[in-house]
py3Dmol code that shows the C-alpha trace and the ligand (Angstrom):
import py3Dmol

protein = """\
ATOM      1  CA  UNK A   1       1.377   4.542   7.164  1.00  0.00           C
ATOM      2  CA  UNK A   2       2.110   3.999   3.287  1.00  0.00           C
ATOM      3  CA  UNK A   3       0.342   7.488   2.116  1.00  0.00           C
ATOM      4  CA  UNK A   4       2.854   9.051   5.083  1.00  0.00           C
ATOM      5  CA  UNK A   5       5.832   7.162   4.387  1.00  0.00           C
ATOM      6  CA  UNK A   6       5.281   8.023   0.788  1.00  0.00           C
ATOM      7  CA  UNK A   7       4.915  12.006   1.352  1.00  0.00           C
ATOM      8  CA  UNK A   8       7.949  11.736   3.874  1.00  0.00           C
ATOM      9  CA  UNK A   9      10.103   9.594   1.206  1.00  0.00           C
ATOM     10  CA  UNK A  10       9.195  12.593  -1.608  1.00  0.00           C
ATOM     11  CA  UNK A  11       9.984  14.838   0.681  1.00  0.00           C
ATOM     12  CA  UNK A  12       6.203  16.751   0.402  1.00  0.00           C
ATOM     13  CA  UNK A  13       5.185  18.343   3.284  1.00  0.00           C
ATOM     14  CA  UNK A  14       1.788  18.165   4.313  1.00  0.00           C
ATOM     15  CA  UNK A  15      -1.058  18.757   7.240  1.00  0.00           C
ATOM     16  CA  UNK A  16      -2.919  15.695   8.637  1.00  0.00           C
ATOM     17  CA  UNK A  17      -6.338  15.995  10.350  1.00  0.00           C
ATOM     18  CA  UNK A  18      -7.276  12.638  12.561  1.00  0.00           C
ATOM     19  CA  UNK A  19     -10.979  11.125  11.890  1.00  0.00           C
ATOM     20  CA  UNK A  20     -12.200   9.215  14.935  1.00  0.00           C
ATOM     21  CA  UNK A  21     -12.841   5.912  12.832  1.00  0.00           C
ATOM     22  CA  UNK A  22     -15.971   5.209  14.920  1.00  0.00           C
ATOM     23  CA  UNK A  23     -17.729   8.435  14.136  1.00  0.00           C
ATOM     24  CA  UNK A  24     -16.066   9.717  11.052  1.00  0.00           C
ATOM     25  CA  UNK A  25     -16.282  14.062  10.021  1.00  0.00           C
ATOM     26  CA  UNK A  26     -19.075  14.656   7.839  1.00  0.00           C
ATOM     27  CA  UNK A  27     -16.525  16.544   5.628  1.00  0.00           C
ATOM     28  CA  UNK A  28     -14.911  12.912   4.899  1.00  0.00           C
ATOM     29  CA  UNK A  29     -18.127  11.286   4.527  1.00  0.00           C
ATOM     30  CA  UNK A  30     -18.698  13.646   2.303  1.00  0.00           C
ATOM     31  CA  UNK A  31     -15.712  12.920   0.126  1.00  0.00           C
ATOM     32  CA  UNK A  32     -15.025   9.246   0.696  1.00  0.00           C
ATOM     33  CA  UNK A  33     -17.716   7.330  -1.378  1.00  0.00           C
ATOM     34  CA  UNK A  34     -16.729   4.519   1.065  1.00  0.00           C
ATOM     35  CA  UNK A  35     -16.067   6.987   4.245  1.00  0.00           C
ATOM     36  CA  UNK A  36     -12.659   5.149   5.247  1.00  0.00           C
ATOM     37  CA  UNK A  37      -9.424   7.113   5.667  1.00  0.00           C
ATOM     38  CA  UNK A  38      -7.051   7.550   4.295  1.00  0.00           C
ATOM     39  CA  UNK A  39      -7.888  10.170   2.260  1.00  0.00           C
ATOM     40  CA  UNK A  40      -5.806  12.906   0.505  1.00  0.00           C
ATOM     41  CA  UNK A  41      -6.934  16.700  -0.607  1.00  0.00           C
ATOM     42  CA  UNK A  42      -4.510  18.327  -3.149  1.00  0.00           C
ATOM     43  CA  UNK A  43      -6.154  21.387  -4.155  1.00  0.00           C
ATOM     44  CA  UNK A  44      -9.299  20.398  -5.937  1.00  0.00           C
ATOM     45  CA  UNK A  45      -8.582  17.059  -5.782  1.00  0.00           C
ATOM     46  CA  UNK A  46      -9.680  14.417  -3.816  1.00  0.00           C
ATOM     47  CA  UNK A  47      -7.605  10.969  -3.616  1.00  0.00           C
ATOM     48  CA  UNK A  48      -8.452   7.854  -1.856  1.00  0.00           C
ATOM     49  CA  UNK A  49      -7.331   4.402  -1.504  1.00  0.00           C
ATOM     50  CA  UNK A  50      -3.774   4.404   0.072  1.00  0.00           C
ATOM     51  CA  UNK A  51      -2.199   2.351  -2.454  1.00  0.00           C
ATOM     52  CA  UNK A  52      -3.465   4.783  -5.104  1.00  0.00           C
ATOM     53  CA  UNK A  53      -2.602   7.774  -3.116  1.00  0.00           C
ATOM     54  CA  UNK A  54       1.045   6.447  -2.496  1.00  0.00           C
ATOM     55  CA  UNK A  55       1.801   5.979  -6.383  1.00  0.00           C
ATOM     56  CA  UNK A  56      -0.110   9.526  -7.007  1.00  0.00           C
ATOM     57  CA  UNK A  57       2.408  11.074  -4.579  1.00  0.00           C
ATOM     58  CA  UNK A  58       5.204   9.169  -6.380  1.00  0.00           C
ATOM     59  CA  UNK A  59       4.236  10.484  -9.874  1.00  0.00           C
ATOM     60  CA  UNK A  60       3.869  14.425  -8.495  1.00  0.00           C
ATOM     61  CA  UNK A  61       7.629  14.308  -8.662  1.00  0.00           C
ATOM     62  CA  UNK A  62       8.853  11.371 -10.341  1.00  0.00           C
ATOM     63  CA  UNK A  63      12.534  12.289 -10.887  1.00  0.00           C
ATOM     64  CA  UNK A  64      12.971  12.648  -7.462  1.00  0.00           C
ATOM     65  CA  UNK A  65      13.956   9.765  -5.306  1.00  0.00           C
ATOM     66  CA  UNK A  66      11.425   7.406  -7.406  1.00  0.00           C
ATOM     67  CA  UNK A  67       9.487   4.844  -5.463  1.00  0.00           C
ATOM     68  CA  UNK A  68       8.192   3.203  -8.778  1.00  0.00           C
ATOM     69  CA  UNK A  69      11.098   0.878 -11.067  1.00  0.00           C
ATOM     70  CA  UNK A  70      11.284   2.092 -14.129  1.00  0.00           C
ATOM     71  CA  UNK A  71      10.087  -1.078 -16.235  1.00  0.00           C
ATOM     72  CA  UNK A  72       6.772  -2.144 -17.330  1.00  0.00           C
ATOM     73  CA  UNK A  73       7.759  -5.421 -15.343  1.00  0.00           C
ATOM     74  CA  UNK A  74       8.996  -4.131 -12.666  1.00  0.00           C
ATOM     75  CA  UNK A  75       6.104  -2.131 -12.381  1.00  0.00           C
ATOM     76  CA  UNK A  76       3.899  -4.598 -12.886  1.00  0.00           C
ATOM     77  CA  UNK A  77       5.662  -6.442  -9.593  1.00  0.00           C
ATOM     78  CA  UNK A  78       5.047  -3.160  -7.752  1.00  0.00           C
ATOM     79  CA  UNK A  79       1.609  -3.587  -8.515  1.00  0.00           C
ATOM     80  CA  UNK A  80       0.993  -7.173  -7.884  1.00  0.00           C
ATOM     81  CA  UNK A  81       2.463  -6.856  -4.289  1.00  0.00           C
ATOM     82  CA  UNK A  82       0.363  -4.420  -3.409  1.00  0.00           C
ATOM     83  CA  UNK A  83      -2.525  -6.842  -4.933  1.00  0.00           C
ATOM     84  CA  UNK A  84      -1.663  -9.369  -2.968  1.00  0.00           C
ATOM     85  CA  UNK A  85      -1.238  -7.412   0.289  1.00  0.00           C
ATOM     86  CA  UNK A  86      -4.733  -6.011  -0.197  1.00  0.00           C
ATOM     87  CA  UNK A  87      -6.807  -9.051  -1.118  1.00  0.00           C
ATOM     88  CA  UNK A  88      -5.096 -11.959   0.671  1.00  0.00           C
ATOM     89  CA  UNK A  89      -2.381 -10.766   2.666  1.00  0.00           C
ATOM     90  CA  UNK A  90      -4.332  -8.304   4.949  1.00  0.00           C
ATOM     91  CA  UNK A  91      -7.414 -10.201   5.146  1.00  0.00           C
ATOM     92  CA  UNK A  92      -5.753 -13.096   6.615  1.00  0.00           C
ATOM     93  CA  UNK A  93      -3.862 -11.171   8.608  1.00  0.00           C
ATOM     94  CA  UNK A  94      -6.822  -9.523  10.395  1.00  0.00           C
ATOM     95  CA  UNK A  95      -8.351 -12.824  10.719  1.00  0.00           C
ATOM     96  CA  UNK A  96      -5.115 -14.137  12.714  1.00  0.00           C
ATOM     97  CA  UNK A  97      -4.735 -10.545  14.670  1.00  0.00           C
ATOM     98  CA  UNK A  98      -8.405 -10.264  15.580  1.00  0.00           C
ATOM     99  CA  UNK A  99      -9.874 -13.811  15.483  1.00  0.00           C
ATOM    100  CA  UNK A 100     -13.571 -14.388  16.607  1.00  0.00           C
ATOM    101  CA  UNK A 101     -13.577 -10.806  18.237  1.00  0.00           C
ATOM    102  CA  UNK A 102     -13.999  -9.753  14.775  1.00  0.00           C
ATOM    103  CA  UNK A 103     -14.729 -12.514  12.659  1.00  0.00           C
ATOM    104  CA  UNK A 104     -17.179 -15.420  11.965  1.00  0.00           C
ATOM    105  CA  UNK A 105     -15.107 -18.456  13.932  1.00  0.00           C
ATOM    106  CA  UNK A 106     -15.209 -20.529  10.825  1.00  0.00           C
ATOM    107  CA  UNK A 107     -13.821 -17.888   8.633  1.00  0.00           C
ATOM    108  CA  UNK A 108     -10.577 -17.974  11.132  1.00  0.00           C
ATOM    109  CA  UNK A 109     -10.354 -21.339  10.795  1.00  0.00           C
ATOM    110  CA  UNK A 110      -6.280 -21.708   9.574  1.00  0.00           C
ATOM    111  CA  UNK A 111      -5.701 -18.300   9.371  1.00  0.00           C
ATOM    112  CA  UNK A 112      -2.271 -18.843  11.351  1.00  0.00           C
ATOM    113  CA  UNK A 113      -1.089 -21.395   8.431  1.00  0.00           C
ATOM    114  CA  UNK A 114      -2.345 -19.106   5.389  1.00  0.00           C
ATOM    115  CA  UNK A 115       0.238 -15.963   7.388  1.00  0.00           C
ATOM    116  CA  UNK A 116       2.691 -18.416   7.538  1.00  0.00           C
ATOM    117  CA  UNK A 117       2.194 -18.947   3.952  1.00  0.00           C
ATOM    118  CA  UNK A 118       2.211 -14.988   2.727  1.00  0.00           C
ATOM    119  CA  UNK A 119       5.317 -14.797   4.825  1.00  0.00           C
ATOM    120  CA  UNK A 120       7.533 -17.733   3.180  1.00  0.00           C
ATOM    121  CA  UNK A 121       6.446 -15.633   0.160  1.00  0.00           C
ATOM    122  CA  UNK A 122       8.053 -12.275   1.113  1.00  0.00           C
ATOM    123  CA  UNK A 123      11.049 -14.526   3.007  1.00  0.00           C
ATOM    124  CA  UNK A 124      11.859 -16.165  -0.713  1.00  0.00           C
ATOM    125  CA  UNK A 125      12.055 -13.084  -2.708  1.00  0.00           C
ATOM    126  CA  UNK A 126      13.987 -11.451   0.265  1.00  0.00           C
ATOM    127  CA  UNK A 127      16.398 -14.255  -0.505  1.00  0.00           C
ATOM    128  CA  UNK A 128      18.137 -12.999  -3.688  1.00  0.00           C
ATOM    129  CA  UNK A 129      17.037  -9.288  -3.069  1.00  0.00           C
ATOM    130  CA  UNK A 130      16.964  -6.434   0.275  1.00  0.00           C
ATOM    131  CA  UNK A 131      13.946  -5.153  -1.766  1.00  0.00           C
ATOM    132  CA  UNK A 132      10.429  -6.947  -2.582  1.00  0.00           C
ATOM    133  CA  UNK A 133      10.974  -5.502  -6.169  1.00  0.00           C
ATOM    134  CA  UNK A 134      14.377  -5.333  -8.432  1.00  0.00           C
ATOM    135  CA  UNK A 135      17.362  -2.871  -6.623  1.00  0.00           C
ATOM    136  CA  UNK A 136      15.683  -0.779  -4.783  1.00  0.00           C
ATOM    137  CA  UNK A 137      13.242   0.503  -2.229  1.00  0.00           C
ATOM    138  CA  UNK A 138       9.911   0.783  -3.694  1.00  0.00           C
ATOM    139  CA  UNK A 139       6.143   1.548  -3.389  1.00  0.00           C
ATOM    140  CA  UNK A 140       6.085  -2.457  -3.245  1.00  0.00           C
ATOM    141  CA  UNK A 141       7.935  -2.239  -0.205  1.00  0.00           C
ATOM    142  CA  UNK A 142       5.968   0.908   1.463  1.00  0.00           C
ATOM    143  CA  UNK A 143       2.637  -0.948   0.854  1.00  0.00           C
ATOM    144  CA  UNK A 144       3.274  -4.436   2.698  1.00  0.00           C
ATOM    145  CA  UNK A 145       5.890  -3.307   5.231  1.00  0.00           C
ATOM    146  CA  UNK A 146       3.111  -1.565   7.448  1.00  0.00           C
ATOM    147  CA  UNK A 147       1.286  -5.102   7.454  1.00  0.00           C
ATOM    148  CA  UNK A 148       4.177  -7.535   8.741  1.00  0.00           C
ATOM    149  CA  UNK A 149       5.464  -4.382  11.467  1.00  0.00           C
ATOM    150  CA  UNK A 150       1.846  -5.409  12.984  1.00  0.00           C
ATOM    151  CA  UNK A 151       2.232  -8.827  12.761  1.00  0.00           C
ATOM    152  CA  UNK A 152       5.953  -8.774  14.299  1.00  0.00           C
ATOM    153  CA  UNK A 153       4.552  -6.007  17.090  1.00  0.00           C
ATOM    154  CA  UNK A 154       1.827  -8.445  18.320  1.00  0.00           C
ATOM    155  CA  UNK A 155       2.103  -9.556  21.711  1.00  0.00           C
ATOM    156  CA  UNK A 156       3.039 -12.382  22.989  1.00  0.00           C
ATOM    157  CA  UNK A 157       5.181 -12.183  19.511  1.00  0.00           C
ATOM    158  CA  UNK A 158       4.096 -14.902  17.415  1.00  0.00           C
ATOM    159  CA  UNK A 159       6.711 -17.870  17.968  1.00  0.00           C
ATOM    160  CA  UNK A 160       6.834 -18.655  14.492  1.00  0.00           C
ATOM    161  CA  UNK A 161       7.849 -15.228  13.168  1.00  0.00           C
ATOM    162  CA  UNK A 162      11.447 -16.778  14.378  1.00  0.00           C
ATOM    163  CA  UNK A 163      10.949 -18.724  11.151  1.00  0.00           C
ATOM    164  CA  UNK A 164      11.206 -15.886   9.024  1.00  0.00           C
ATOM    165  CA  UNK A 165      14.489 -14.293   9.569  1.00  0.00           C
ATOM    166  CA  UNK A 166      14.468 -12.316   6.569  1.00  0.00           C
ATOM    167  CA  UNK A 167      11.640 -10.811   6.752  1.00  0.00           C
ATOM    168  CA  UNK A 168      12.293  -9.873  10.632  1.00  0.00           C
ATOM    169  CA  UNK A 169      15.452  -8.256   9.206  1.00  0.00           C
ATOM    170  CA  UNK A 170      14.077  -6.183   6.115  1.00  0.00           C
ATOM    171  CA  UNK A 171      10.481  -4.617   8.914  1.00  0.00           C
ATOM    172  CA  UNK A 172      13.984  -3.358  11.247  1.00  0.00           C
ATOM    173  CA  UNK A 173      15.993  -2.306   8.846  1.00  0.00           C
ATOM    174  CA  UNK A 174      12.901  -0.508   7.190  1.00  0.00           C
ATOM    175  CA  UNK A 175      11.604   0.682  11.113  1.00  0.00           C
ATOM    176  CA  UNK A 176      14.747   2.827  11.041  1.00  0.00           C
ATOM    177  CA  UNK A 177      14.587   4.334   7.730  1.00  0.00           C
ATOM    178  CA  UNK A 178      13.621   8.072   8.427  1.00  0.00           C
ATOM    179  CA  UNK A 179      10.431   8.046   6.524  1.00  0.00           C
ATOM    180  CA  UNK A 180       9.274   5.468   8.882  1.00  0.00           C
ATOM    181  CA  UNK A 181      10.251   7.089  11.752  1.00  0.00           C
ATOM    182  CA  UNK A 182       8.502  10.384  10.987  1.00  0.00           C
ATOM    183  CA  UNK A 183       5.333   8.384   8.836  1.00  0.00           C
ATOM    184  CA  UNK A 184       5.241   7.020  13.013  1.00  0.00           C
ATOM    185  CA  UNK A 185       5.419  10.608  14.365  1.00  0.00           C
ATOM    186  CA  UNK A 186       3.562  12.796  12.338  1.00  0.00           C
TER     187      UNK A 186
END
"""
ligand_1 = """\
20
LIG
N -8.104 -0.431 0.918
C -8.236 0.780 1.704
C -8.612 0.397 3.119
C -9.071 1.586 3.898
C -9.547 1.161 5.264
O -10.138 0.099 5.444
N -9.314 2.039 6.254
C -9.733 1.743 7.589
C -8.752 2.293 8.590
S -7.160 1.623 8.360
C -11.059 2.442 7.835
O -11.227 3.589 7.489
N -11.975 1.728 8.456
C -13.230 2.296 8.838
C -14.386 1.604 8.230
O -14.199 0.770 7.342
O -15.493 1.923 8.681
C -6.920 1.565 1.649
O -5.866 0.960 1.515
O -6.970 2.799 1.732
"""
view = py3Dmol.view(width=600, height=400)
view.addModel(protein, "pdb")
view.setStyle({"model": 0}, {"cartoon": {"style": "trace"}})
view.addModel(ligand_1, "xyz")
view.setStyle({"model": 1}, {"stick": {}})
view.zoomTo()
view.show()
């Protein structure tokens, strides 16, 4: 979802090929040192991580409609969103989503409280802001919405998501954006 949302935002057309994630191609295991998708080919070169891969696809153009602020600060938000999304945000996510079908049972222990707690982080800065990072849409804003669409498409919808009105608002309002739309189709 970011690296598509990205390419669709940038305008940048491009061809996807599907991996079966339970018996990946040998061409990506062959590319991905950790064979995990996403991956991106641009001519020679070979791109992984999606976080990486969204900013890469950011800076091929970065006049045009630019996903990064322009600060070092700003930047530096950018960045430590996506941090947080990828080392606590996700992980405790997963462990609410999947629970002991995935996980050791004592590693889920309060998993529910610590996504309540990510949550009242993006609900605060949504406060004085429609963006995660200064006036406008950004990367920071591509990289954690995918995250909180699948917590707020989980069924039964988790009561306490009512708690975070916010956030509910900005994962709709982003839903509709075009990007997102196509990111879901193609
Ligand atoms: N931090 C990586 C995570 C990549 C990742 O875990 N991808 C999953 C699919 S969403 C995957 O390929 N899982 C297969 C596996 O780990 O065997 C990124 O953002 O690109």
């Amino acid at each position: 979802m970011r690296v598509r949302i990205a390419l669709h935002e940038k305008g940048i057309s491009f061809d996807i090929r599907e991996e079966d994630l339970k018996n990946f191609s040998q061409d990506l295991r062959n590319l991905h040192p950790e064979v995990k998708v996403p991956l991106l080919l641009h001519g020679d070169r070979v791109l992984y991580e999606s976080a990486i891969i969204a900013e890469y696809v950011d800076d091929l153009n970065p006049q045009f409609h630019p996903l990064m602020p322009k600060t070092a600060g700003e930047k530096s938000e950018v960045r430590l969103w996506t941090y947080w999304c990828n080392q606590q945000f996700k992980p405790d996510l997963d462990k609410f989503k999947y629970g002991i079908s995935r996980f050791k049972e004592e590693d889920c222990v309060g998993a529910e409280d610590k996504v309540k707690k990510h949550l009242e982080k993006i609900e605060k800065k949504l406060e004085t802001s429609p963006w995660l990072v200064g006036s406008d849409f950004s990367l920071a804003d591509i990289n954690v919405f995918p995250f909180v669409r699948q917590l707020s498409r989980i069924q039964p919808t988790p009561d306490f998501l009512k708690s975070y009105p916010r956030t509910m608002a900005w994962v709709n309002s982003l839903s509709k954006r075009p990007s997102v739309i196509n990111a879901l189709q193609k």
